[in-house]
N, C-alpha and C positions, 0 to 999 in steps of 0.2 A: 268816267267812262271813256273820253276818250283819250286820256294817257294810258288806261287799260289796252282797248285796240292800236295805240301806239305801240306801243309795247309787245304786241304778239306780233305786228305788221312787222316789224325789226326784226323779229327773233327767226322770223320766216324769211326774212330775204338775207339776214346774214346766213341761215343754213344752205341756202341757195345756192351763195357764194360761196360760202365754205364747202359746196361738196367737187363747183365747176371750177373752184381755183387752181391755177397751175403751180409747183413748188419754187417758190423762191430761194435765190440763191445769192450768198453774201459772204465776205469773206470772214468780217467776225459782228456774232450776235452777241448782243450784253444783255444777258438778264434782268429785269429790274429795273423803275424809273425814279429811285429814289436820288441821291445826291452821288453816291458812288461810281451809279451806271447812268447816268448822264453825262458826270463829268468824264467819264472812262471812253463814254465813245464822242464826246468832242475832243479829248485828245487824238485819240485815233484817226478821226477826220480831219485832224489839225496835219496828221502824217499822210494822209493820202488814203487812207484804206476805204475798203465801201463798207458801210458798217448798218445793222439795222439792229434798232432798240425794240424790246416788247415789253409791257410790264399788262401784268394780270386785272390790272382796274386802272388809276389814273396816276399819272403822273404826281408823286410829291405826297401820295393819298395815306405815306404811311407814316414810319418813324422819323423820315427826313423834313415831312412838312408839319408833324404833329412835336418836336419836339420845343425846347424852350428857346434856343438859339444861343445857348454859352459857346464861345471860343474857351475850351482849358488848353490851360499850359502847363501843368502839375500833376501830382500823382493824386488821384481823388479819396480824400481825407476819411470820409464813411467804410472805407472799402480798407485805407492802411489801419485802421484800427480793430477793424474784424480780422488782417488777415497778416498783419505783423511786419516785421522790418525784412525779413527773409522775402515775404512777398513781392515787396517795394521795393528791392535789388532787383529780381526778376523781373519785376516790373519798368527799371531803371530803363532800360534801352528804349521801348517805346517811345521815352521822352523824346529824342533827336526826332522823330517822326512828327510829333506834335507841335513841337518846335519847329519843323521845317515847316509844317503846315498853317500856322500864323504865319510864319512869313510868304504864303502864297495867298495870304486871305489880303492882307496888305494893299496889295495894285488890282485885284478880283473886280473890283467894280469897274476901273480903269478898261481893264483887258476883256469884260463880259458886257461893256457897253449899258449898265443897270445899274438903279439906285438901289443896292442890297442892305443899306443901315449899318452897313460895319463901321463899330469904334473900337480902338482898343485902347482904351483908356486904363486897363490893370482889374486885377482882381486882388480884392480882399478875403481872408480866412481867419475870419474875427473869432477870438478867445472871451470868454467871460469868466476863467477861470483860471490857477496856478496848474494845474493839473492840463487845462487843454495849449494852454501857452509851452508847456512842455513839448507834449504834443508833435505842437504844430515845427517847434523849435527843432526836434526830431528827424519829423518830416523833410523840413528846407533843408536839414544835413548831408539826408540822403539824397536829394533831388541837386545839390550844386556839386557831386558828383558826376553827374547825367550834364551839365552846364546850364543846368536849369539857376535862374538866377532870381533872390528873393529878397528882401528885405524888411528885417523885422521893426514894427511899429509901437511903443509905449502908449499908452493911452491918452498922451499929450500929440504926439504926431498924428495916431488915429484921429484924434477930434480935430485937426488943424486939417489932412485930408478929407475924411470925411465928417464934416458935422453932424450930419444925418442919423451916423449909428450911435445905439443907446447908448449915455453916461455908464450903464451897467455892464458892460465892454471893458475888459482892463489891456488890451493887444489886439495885433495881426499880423499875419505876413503879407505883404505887399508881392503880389508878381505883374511885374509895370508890363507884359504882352499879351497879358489877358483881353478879354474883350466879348464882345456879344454881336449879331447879324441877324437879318429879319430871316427865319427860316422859309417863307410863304413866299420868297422871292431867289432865291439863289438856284434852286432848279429850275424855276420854266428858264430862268436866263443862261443856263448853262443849257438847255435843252435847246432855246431857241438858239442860241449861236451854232450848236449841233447840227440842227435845221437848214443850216444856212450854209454849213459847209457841205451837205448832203447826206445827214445821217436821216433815215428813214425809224420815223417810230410809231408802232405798235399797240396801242393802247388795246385795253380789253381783251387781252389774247392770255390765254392759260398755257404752259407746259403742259403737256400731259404724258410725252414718252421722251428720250434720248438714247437716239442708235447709234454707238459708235460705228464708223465706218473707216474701211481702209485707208482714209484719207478724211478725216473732217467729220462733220458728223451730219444725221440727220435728223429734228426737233419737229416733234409733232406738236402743234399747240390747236387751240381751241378758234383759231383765224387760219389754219393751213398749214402745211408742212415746208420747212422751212431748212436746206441744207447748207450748212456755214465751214470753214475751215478751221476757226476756231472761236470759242464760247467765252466767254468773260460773265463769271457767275455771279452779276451783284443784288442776290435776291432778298438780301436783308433777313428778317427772321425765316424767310424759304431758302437762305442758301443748303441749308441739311437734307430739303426737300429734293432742292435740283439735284444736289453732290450723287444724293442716293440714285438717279437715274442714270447713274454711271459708273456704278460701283461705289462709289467714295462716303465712309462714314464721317459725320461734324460733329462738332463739339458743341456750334450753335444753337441757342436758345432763343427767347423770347420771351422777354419778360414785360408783362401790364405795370406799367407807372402812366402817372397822372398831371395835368400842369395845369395854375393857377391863374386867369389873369384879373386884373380889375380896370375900374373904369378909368378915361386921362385923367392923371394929377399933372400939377405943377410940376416943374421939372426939381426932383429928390436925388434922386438915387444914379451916382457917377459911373458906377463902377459895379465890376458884376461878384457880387458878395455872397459869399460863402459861410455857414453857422460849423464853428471848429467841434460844436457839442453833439449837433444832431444832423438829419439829412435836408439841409437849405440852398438853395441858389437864389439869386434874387437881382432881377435887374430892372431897368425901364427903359422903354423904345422909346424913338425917334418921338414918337404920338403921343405919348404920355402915359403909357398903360403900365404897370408892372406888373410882368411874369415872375412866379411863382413856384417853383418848383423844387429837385432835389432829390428826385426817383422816390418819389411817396408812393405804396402800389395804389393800382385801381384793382377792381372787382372783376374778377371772369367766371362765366358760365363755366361750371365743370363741363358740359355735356357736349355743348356749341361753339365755346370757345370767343362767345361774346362780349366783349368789354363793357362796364360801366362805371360811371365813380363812387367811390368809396366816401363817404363822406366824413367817416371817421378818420381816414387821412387828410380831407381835406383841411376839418377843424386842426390838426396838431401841426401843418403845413403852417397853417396862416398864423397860428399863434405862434413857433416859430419866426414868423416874418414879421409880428407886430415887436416880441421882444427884439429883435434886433434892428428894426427899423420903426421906434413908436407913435412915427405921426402917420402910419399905416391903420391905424385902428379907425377912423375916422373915413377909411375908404372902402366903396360898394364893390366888390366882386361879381365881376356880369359873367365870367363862365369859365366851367372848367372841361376839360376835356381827356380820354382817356386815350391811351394808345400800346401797342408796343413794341420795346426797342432790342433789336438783336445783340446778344453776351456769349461771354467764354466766363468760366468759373477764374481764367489767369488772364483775362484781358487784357492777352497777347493778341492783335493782330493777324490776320490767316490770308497770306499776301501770293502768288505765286500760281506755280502751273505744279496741277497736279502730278506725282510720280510717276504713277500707272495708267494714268491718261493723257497721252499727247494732245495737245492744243486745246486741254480743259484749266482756266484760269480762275482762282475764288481773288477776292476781293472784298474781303469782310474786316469791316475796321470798329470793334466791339463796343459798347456801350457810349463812345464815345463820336459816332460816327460821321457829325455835324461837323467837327471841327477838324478830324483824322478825313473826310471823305477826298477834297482834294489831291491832298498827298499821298494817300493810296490808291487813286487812280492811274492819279502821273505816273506812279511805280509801277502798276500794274499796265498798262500803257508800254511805258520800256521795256518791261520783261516781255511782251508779247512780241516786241518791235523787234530782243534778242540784242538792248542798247544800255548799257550805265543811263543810271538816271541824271535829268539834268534839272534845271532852274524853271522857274512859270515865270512866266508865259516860256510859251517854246518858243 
């Protein structure tokens, strides 16, 4: 009853204010509080600008805080097999961004003042066959092209690195920059240093229109109207949303995947491991829990568009993770969770200021966007500032 009349008491004094508020005015607004538009506007605040953040519910509430925490450094192996070597050249350039982006994750905790859990202790993309050792053999051809650097593992080095994975493993490639970060913690620490330098954010406030105007624009949201000089669009699966209120059609999507965790083990699992066969990621935190993942879909409402888990990905998820890691079998799974994460069909990156609209910025770094979000802000950051991009810290 009375979180009920809480609840309307709110709703009534936020209309209140929403109808007596005056228009705020900023020089650039970032859409979105995920990892992209957080870090996007503590750059910006790093350079002087007065910047204010909104995101539509809570900070970190979506794919940035829902996801598993891989750092990749590779081309991801599920996706070169669907979509062929011609793909994975197109895809080639990417790498230098994601590669630049480990090396901002590096000193992150240093420079954000936070215990984020990053290790990059390498990732493995373990073969249990001739067929997938090909593969993957393949794969690192094209990828030390790009400077991406790998190294292949027989089944005697595999076991000498990691003991953990199954005798029934015959290879891997090694890429020694890989690594993993607590995701539940890399945005408030990027928001709060935000904070600190004077970015203003927005929680609970919805877009609802965008005016271009002679000069800058003006954004109606669901906290007040809001007129900025220029927009930094990092809305995550709403970047197609926002683009649309200003003309601009996306490419972006949103797609429901699902991640596993289980309860603390003993410390297993080094390194953040990859199945060459099927769709696997699999690592363990600092606490002892290992995540479980690998873009296994979840369940949505046709109608609602409400996510739940799928349990028949669950089960082929985890059996996955038992074969390649089998002292996993013996471990309780306390919960899974759904979410979803914004893509391109060519998971190219959509970095820049719009053509036909002056001081409108996207900043959308696709499926990937955990490990890409740094380094597409920095970029996006410069491009706004009209500067070559430079090194993290600034």
């Amino acid at each position: 009853m009375f979180t009920v009349v809480y609840i309307i008491v709110n709703k009534i004094i936020s209309k209140a204010i929403h109808r007596g508020q005056s228009q705020m005015e900023t020089d650039v607004l970032v859409i979105g509080g995920g990892i992209s538009g957080c870090a996007l506007a503590y750059f910006l605040a790093q350079d002087g600008l007065d910047v204010t953040l909104i995101e539509r519910s809570g900070l970190n509430s979506a794919a940035s805080g829902a996801n598993s925490g891989s750092l990749h450094g590779q081309i991801p192996h599920d996706t070169f097999l669907e979509k062929g070597e011609e793909w994975a050249h197109n895809f080639g350039p990417t790498l230098s961004l994601m590669r630049e982006s480990l090396e901002f994750w590096k000193p992150m905790e240093e420079v954000l003042e936070a215990d984020l859990e990053v290790c990059l202790s390498g990732g493995l993309l373990v073969a249990k066959n001739e067929e997938e050792v090909k593969a993957i053999r393949v794969k690192a051809a094209i990828e030390k092209k790009f400077g991406i650097q790998s190294e292949y593992l027989d089944s005697t080095d595999l076991k000498n690195l990691a003991p953990y994975i199954s005798d029934d493993m015959i290879g891997a490639m090694f890429y020694p920059e890989e690594g993993k970060a607590n995701p539940l913690l890399v945005v408030p620490a990027f928001a709060a240093q935000a904070e600190k330098l004077g970015v203003r954010i927005i929680r609970q406030a919805e877009v609802e229109k965008i005016s271009v105007q002679r000069v800058g624009f003006r954004v109606d949201t669901t906290r007040g109207p809001i007129t900025c000089r220029r927009i930094g669009n990092c809305a995550g699966i709403d970047v197609g949303r926002i683009s649309q209120m200003v003309g601009l059609t996306s490419t972006v999507i949103g797609d429901p995947i699902q991640t596993n965790v289980t309860e603390p083990l003993a410390p297993l699992v080094d390194h953040l491991v990859y199945s060459a066969g099927d769709r696997l990621t699999l690592k363990q935190t600092r606490h002892g829990s290992c995540l479980i993942g690998g873009g296994w879909p979840s369940s949505m409402d046709a109608v609602s568009g409400r996510l739940s888990v799928s349990y028949e990905s669950v089960a082929k998820n985890l059996r996955d993770a038992i074969d390649m890691v089998p002292d996993l079998e013996t471990a309780q799974l306390v919960r899974t969770w759904p979410a979803r994460v914004n893509g391109t069909d060519d998971w190219i990156p959509i970095l820049g200021e719009a053509e036909t609209v002056n001081g409108f910025f996207i900043n959308a770094f696709p499926w990937m966007g955990f490990t890409g979000g740094p380094i597409s802000a920095r970029l996006t950051a410069d491009m706004m500032l009209n500067r070559p991009g430079h090194s993290f810290p600034a």
